[in-house]
Jmol script that loads the backbone (N, CA, C; Angstrom):
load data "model"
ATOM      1  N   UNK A   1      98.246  68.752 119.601  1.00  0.00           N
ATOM      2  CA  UNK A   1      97.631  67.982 118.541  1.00  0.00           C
ATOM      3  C   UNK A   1      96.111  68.080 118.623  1.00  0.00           C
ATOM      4  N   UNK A   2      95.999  67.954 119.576  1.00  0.00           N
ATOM      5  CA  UNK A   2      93.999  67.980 120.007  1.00  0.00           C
ATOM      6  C   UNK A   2      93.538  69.260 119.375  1.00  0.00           C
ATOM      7  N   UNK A   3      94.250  70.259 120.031  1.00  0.00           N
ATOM      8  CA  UNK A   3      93.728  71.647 119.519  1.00  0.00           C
ATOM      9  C   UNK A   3      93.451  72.268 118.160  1.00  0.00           C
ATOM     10  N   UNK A   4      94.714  71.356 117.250  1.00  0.00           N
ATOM     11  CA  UNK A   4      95.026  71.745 116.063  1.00  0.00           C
ATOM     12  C   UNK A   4      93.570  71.091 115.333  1.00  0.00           C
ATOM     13  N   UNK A   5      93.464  69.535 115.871  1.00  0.00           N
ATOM     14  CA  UNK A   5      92.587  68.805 115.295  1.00  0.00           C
ATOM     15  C   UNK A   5      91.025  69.443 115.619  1.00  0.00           C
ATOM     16  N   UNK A   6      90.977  69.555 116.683  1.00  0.00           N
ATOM     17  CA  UNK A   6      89.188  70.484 117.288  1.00  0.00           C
ATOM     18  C   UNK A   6      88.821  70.972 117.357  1.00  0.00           C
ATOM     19  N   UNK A   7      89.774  72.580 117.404  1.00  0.00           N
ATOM     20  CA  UNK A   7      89.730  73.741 116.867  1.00  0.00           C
ATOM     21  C   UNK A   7      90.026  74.246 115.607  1.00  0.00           C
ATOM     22  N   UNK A   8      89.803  73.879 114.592  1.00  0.00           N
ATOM     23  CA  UNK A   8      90.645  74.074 113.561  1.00  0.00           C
ATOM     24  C   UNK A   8      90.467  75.518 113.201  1.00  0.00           C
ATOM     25  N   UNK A   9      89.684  76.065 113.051  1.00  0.00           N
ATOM     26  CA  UNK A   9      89.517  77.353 112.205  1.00  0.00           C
ATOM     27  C   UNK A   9      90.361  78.599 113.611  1.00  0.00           C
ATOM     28  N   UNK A  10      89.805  78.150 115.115  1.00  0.00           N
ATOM     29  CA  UNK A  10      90.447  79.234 116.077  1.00  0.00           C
ATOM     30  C   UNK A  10      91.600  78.991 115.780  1.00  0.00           C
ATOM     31  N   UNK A  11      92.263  77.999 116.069  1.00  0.00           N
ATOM     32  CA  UNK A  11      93.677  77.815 116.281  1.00  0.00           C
ATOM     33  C   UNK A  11      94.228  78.001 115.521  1.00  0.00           C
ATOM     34  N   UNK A  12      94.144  77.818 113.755  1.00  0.00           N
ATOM     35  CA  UNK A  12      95.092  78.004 112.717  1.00  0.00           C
ATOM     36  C   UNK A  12      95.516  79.609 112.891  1.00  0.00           C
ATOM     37  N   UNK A  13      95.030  80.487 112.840  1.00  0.00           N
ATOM     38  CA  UNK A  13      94.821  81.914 113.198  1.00  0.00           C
ATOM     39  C   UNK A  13      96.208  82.010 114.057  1.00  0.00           C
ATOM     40  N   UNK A  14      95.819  81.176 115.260  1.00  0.00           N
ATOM     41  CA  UNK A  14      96.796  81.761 116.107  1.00  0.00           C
ATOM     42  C   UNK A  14      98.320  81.433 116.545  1.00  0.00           C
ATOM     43  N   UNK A  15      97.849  79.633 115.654  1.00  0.00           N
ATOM     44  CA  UNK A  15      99.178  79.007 114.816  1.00  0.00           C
ATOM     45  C   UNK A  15      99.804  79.996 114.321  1.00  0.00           C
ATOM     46  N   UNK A  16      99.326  80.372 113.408  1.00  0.00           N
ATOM     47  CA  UNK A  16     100.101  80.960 112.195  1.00  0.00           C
ATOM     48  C   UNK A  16     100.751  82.154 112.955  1.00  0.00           C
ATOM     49  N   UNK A  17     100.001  83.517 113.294  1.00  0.00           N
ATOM     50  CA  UNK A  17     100.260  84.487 114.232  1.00  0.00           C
ATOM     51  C   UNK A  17     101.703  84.075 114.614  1.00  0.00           C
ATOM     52  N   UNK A  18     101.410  83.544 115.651  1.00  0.00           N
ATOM     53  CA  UNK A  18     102.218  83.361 116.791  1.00  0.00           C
ATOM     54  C   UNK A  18     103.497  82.119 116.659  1.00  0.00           C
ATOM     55  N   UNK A  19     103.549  81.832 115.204  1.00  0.00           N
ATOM     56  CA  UNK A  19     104.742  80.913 115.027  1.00  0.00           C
ATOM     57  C   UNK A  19     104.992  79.641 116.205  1.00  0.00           C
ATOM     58  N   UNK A  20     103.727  79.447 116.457  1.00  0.00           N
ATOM     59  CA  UNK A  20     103.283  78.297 117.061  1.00  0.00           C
ATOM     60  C   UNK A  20     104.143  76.621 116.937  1.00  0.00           C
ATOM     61  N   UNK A  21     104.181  76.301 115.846  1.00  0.00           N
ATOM     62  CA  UNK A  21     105.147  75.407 114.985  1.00  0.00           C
ATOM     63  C   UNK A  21     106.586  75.610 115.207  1.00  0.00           C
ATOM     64  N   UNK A  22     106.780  76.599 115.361  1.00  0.00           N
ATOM     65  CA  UNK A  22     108.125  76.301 114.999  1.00  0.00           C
ATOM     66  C   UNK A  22     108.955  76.609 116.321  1.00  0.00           C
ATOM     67  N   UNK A  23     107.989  77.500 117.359  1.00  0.00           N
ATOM     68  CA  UNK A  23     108.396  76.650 118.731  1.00  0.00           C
ATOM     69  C   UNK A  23     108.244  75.350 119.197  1.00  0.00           C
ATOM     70  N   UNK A  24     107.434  74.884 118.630  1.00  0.00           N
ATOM     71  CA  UNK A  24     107.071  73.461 119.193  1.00  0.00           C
ATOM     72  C   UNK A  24     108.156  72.785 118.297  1.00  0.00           C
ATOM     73  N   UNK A  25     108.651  72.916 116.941  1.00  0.00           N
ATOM     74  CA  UNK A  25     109.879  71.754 116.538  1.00  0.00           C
ATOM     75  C   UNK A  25     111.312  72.399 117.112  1.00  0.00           C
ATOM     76  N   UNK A  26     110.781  73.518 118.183  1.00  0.00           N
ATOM     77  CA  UNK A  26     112.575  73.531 118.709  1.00  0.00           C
ATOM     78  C   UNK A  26     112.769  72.838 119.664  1.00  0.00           C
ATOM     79  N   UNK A  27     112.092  72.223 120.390  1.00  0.00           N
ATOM     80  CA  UNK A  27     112.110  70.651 120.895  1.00  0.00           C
ATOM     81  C   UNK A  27     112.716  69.657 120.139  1.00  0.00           C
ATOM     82  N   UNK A  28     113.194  69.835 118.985  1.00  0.00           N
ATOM     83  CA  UNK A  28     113.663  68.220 118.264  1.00  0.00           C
ATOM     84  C   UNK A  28     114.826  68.628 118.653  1.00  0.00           C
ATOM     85  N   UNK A  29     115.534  69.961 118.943  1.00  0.00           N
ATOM     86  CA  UNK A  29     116.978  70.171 119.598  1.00  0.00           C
ATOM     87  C   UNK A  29     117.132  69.194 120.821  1.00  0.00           C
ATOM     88  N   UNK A  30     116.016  68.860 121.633  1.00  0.00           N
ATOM     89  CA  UNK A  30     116.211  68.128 122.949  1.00  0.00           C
ATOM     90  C   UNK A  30     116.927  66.707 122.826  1.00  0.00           C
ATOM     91  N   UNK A  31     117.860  66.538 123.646  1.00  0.00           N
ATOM     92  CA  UNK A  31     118.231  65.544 123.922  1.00  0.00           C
ATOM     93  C   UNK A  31     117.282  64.097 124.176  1.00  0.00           C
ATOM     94  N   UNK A  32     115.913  64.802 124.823  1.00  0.00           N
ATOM     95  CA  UNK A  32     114.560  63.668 125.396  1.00  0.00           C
ATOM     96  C   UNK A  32     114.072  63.189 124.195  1.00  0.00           C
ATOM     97  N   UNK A  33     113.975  61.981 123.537  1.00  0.00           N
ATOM     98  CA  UNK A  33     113.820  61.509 122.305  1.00  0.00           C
ATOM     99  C   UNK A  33     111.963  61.642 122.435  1.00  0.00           C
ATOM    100  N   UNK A  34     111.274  61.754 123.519  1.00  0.00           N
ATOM    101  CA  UNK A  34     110.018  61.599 123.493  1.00  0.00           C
ATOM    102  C   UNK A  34     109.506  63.117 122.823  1.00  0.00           C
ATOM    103  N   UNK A  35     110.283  64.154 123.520  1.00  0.00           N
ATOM    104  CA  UNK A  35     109.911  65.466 123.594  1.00  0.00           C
ATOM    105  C   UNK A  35     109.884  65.756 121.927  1.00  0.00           C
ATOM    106  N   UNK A  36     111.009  64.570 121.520  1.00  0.00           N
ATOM    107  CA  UNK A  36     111.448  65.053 119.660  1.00  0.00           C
ATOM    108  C   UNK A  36     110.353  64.414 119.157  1.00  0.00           C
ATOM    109  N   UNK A  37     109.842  63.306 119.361  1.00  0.00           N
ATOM    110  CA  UNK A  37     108.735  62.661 118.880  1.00  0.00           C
ATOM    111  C   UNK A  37     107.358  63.081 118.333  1.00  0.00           C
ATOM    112  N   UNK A  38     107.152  63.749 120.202  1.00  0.00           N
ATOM    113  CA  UNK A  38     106.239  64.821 120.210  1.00  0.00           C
ATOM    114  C   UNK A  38     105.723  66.165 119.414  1.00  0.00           C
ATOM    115  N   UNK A  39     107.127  66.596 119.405  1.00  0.00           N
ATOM    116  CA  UNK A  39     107.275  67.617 118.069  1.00  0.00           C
ATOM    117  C   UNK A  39     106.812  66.931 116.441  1.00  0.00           C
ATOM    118  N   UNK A  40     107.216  65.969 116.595  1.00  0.00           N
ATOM    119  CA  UNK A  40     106.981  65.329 114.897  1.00  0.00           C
ATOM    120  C   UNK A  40     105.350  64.900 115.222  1.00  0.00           C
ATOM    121  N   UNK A  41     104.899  64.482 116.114  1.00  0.00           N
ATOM    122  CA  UNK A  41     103.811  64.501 116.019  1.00  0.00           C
ATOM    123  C   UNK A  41     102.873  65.514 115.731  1.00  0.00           C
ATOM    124  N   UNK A  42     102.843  66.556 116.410  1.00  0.00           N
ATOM    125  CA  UNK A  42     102.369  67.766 116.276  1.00  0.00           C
ATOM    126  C   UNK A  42     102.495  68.424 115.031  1.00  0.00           C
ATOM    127  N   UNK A  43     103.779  68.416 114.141  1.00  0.00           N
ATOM    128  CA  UNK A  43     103.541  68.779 112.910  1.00  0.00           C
ATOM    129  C   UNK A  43     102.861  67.641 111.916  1.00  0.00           C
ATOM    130  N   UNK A  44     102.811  66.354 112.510  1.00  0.00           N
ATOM    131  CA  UNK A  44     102.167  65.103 111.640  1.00  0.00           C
ATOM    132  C   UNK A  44     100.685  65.984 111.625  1.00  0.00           C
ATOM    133  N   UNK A  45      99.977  66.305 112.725  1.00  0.00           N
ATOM    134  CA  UNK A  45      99.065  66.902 113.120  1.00  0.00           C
ATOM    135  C   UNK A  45      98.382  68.318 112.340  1.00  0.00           C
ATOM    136  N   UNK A  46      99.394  68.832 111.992  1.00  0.00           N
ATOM    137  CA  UNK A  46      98.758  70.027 110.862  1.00  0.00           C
ATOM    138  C   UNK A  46      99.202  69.737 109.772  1.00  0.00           C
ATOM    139  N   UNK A  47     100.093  68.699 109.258  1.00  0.00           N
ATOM    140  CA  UNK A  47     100.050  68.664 107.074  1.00  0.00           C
ATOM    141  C   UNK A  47      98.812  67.515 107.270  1.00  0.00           C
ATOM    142  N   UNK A  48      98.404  66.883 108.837  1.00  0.00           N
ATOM    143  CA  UNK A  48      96.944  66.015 108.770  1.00  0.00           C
ATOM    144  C   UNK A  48      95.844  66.691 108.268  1.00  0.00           C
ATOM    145  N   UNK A  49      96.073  67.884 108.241  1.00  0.00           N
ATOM    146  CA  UNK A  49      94.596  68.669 108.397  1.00  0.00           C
ATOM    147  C   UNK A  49      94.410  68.802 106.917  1.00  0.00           C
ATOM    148  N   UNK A  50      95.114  68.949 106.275  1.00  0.00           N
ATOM    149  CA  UNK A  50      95.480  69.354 104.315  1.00  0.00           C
ATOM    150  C   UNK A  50      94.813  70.280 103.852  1.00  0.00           C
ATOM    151  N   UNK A  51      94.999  71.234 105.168  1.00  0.00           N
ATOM    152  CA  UNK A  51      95.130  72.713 105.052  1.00  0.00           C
ATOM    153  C   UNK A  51      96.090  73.413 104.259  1.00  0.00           C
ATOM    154  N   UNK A  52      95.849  74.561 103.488  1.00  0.00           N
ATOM    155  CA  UNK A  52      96.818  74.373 101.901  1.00  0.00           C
ATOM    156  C   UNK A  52      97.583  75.650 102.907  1.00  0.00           C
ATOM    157  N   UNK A  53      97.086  76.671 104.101  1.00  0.00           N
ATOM    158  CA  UNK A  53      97.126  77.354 104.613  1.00  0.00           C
ATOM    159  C   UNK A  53      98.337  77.054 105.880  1.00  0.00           C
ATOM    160  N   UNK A  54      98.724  76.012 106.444  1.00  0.00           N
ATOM    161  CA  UNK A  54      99.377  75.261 106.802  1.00  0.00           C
ATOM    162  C   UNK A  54     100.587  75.045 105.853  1.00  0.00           C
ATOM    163  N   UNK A  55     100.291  74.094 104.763  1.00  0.00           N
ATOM    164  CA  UNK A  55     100.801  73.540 103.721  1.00  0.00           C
ATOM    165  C   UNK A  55     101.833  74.547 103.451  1.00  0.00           C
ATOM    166  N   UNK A  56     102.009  76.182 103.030  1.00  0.00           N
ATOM    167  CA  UNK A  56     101.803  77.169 102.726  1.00  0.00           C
ATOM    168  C   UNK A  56     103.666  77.557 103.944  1.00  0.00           C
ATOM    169  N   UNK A  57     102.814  77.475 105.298  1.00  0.00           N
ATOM    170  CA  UNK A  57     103.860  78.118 106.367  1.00  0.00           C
ATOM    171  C   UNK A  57     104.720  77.052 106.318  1.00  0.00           C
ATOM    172  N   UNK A  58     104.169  76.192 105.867  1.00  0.00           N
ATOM    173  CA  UNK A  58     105.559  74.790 107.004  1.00  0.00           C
ATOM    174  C   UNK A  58     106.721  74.911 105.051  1.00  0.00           C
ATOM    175  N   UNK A  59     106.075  75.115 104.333  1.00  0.00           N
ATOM    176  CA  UNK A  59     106.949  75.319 102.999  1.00  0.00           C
ATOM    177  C   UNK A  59     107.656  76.467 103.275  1.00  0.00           C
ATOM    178  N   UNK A  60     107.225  77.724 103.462  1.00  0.00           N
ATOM    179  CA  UNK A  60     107.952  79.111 103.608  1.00  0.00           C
ATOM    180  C   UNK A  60     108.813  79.128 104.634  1.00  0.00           C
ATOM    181  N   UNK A  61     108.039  78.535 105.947  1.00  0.00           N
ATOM    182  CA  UNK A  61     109.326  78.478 106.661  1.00  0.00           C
ATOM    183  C   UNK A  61     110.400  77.036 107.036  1.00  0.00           C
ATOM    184  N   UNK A  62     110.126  76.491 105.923  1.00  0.00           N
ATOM    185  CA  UNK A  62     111.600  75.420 106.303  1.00  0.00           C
ATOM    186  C   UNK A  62     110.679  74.243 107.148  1.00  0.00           C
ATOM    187  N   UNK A  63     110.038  74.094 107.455  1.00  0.00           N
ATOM    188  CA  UNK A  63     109.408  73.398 109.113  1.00  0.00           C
ATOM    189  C   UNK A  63     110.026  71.903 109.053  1.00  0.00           C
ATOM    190  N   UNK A  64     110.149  71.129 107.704  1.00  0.00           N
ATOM    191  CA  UNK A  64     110.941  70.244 107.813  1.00  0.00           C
ATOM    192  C   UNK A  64     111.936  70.037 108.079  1.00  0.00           C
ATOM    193  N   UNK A  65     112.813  71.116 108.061  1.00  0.00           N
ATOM    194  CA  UNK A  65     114.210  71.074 108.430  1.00  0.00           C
ATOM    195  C   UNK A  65     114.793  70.392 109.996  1.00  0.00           C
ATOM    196  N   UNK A  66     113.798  70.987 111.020  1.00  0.00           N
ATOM    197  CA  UNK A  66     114.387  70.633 112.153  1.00  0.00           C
ATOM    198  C   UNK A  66     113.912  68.761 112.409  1.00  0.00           C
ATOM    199  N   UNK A  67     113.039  68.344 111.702  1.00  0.00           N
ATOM    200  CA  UNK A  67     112.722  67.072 111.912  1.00  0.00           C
ATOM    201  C   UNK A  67     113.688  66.243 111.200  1.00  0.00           C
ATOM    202  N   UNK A  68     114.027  66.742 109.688  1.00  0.00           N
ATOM    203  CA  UNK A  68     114.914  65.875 109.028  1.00  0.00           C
ATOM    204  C   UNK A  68     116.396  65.695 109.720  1.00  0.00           C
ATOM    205  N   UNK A  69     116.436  67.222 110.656  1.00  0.00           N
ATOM    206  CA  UNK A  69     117.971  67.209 110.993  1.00  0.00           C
ATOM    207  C   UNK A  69     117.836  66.002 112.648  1.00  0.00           C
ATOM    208  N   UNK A  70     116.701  66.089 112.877  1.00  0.00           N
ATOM    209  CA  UNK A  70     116.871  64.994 114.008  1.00  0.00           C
ATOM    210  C   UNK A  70     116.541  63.632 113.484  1.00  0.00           C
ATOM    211  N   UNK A  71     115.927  63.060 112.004  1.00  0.00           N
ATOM    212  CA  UNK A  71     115.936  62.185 111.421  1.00  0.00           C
ATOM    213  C   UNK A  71     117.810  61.805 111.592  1.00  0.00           C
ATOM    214  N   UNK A  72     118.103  62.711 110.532  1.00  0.00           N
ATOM    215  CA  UNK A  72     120.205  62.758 110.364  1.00  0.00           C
ATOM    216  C   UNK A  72     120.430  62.187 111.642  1.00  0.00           C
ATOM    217  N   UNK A  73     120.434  63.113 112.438  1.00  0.00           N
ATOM    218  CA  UNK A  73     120.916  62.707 113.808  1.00  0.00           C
ATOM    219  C   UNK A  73     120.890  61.340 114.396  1.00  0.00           C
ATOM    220  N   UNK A  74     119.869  60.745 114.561  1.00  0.00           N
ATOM    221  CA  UNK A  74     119.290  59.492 115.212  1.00  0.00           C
ATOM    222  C   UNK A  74     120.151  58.483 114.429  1.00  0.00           C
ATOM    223  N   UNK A  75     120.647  58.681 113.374  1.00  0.00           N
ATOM    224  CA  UNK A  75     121.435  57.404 112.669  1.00  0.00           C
ATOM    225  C   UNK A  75     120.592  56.396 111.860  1.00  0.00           C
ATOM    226  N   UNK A  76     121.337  55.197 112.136  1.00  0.00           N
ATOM    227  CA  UNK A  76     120.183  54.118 111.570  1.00  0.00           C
ATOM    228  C   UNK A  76     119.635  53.389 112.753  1.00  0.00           C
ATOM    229  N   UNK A  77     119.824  53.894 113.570  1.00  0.00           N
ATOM    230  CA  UNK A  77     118.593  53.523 115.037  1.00  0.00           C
ATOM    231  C   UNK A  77     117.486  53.365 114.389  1.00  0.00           C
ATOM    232  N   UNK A  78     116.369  52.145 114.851  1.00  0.00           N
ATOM    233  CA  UNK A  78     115.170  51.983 114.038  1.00  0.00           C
ATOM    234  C   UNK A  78     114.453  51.868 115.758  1.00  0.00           C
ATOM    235  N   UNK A  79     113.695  53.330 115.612  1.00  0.00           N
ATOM    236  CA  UNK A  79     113.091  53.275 117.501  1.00  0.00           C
ATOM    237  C   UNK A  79     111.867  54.182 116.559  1.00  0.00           C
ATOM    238  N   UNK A  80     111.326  54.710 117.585  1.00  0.00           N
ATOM    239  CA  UNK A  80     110.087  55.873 117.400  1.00  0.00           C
ATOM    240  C   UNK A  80     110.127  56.862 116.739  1.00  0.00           C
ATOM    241  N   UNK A  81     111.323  57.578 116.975  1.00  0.00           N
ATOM    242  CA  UNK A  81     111.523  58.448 116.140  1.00  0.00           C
ATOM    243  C   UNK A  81     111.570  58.316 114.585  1.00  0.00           C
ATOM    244  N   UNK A  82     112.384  57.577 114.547  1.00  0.00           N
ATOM    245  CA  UNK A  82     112.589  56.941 113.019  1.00  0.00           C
ATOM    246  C   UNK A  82     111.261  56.643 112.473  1.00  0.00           C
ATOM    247  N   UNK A  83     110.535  55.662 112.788  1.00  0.00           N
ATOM    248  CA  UNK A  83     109.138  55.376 113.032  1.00  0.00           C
ATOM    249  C   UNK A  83     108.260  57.143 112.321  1.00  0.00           C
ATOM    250  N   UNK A  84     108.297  57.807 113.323  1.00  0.00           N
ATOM    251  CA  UNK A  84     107.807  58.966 113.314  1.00  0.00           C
ATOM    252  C   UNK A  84     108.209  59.651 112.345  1.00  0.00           C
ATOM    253  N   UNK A  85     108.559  59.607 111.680  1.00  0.00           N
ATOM    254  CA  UNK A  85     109.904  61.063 110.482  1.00  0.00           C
ATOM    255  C   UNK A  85     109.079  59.698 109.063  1.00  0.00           C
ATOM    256  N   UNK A  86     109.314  58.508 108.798  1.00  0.00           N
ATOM    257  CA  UNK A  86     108.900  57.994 108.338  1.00  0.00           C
ATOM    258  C   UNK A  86     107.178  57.882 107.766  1.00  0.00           C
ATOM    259  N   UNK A  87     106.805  58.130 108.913  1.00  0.00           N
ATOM    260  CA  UNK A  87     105.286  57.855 108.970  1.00  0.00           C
ATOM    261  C   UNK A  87     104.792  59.159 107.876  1.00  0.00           C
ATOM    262  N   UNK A  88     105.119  60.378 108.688  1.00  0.00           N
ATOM    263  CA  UNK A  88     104.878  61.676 108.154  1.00  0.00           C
ATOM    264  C   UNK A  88     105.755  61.819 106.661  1.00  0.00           C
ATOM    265  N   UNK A  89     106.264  61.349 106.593  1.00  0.00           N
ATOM    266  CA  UNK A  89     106.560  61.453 105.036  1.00  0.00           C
ATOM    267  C   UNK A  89     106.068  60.463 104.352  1.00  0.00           C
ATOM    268  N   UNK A  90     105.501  59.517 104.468  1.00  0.00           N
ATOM    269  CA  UNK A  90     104.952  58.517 104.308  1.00  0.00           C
ATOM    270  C   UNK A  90     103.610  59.168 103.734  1.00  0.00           C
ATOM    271  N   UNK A  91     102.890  59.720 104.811  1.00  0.00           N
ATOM    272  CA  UNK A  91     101.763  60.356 104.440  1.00  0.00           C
ATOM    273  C   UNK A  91     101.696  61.414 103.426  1.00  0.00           C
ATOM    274  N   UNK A  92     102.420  62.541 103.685  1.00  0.00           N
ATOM    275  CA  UNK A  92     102.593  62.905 102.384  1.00  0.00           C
ATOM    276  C   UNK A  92     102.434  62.262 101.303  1.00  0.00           C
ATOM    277  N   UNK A  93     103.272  61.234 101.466  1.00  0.00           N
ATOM    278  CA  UNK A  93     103.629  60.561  99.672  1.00  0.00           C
ATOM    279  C   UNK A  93     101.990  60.402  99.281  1.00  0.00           C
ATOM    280  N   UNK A  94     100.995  59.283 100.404  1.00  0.00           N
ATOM    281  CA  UNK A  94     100.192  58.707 100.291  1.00  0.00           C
ATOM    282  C   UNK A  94      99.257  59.806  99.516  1.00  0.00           C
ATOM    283  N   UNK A  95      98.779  60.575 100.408  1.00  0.00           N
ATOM    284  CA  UNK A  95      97.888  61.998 100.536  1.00  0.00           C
ATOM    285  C   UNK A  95      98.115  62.497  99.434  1.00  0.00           C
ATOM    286  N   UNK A  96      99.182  62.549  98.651  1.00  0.00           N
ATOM    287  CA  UNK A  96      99.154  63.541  97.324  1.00  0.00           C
ATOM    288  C   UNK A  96      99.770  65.108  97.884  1.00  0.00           C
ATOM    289  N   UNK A  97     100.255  65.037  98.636  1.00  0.00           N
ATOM    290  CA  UNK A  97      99.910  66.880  99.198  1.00  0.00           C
ATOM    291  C   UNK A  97     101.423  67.355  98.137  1.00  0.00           C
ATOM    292  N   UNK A  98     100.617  67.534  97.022  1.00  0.00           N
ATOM    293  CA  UNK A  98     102.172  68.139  95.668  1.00  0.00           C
ATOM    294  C   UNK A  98     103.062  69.287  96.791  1.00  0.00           C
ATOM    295  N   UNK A  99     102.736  70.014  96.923  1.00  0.00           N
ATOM    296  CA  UNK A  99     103.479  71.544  97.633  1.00  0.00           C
ATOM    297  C   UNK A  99     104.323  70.645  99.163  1.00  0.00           C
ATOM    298  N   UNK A 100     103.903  70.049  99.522  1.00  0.00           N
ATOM    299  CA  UNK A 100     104.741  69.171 100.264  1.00  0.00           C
ATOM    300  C   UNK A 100     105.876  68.069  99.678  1.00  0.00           C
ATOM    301  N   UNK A 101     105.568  67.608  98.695  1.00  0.00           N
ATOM    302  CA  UNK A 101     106.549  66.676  98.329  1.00  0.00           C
ATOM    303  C   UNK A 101     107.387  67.447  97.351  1.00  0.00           C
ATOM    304  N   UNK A 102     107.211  68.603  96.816  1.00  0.00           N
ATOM    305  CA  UNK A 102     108.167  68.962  96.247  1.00  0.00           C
ATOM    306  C   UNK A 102     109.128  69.742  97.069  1.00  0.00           C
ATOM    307  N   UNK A 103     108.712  70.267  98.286  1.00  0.00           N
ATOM    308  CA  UNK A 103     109.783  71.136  99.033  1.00  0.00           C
ATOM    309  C   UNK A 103     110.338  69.596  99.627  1.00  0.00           C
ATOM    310  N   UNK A 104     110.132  68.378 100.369  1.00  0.00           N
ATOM    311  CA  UNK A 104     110.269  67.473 100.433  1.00  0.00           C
ATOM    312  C   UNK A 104     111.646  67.074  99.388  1.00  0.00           C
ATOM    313  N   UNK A 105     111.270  66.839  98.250  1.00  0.00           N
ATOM    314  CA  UNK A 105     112.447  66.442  97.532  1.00  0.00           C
ATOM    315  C   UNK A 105     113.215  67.464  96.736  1.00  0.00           C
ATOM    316  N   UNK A 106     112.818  68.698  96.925  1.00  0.00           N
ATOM    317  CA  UNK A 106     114.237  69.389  96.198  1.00  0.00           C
ATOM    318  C   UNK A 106     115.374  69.767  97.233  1.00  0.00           C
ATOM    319  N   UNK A 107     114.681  69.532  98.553  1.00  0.00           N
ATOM    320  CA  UNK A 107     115.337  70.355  99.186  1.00  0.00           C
ATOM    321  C   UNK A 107     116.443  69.297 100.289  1.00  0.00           C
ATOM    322  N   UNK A 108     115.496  68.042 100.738  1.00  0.00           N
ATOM    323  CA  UNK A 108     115.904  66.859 101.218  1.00  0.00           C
ATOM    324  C   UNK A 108     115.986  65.304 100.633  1.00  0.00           C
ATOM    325  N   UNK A 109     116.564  65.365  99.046  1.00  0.00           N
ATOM    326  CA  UNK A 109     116.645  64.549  98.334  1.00  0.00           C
ATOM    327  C   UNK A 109     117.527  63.411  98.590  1.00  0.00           C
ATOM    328  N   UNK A 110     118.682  63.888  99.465  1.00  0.00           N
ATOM    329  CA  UNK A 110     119.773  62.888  99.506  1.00  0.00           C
ATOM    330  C   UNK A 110     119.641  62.382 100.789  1.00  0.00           C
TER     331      UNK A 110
END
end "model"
wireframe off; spacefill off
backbone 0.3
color backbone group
């Protein structure tokens, strides 16, 4: 998260490159609810930036998918996680970020 936030211009580069993201949400596979957290944080962390460049990869490649499927998962447990999956869509809504809320609701409507 630090990096994404302090480095912005090095790191997006090597984000992107190196499919950075989407190792870090294969952690929401973990059983460790912190490790899944963590992951949602970290992508809270780049649609934070409202980088359209960002905006862009996490649409093309799905990036919501593995958070919503550990949203599914968790049930109606109301802990951190939940908390977390909430927040970040939350922001979206707030933020306006259109290219986010429409992959958002065509794709995870129900």
């Amino acid at each position: 998260c630090f990096c994404v936030q302090h480095h912005s211009f090095r790191i997006k580069y090597y984000v992107l490159r190196n499919n950075v993201v989407e190792k870090v949400l294969n952690l929401t596979k973990r059983r460790e609810k912190y490790l899944v957290v963590a992951a949602i944080r970290f992508l809270r962390s780049c649609v934070g930036l409202k980088d359209e460049f960002y905006n862009r990869y996490i649409i093309k490649n799905n990036l919501f998918g593995p958070v919503m499927k550990a949203f599914g998962e968790n049930g109606a447990r109301y802990n951190l996680l939940n908390s977390s999956v909430l927040e970040l869509v939350d922001f979206v809504r707030r933020e306006n970020i259109k290219g986010l809320i429409e992959c958002l609701v065509v794709t995870y409507d129900e």
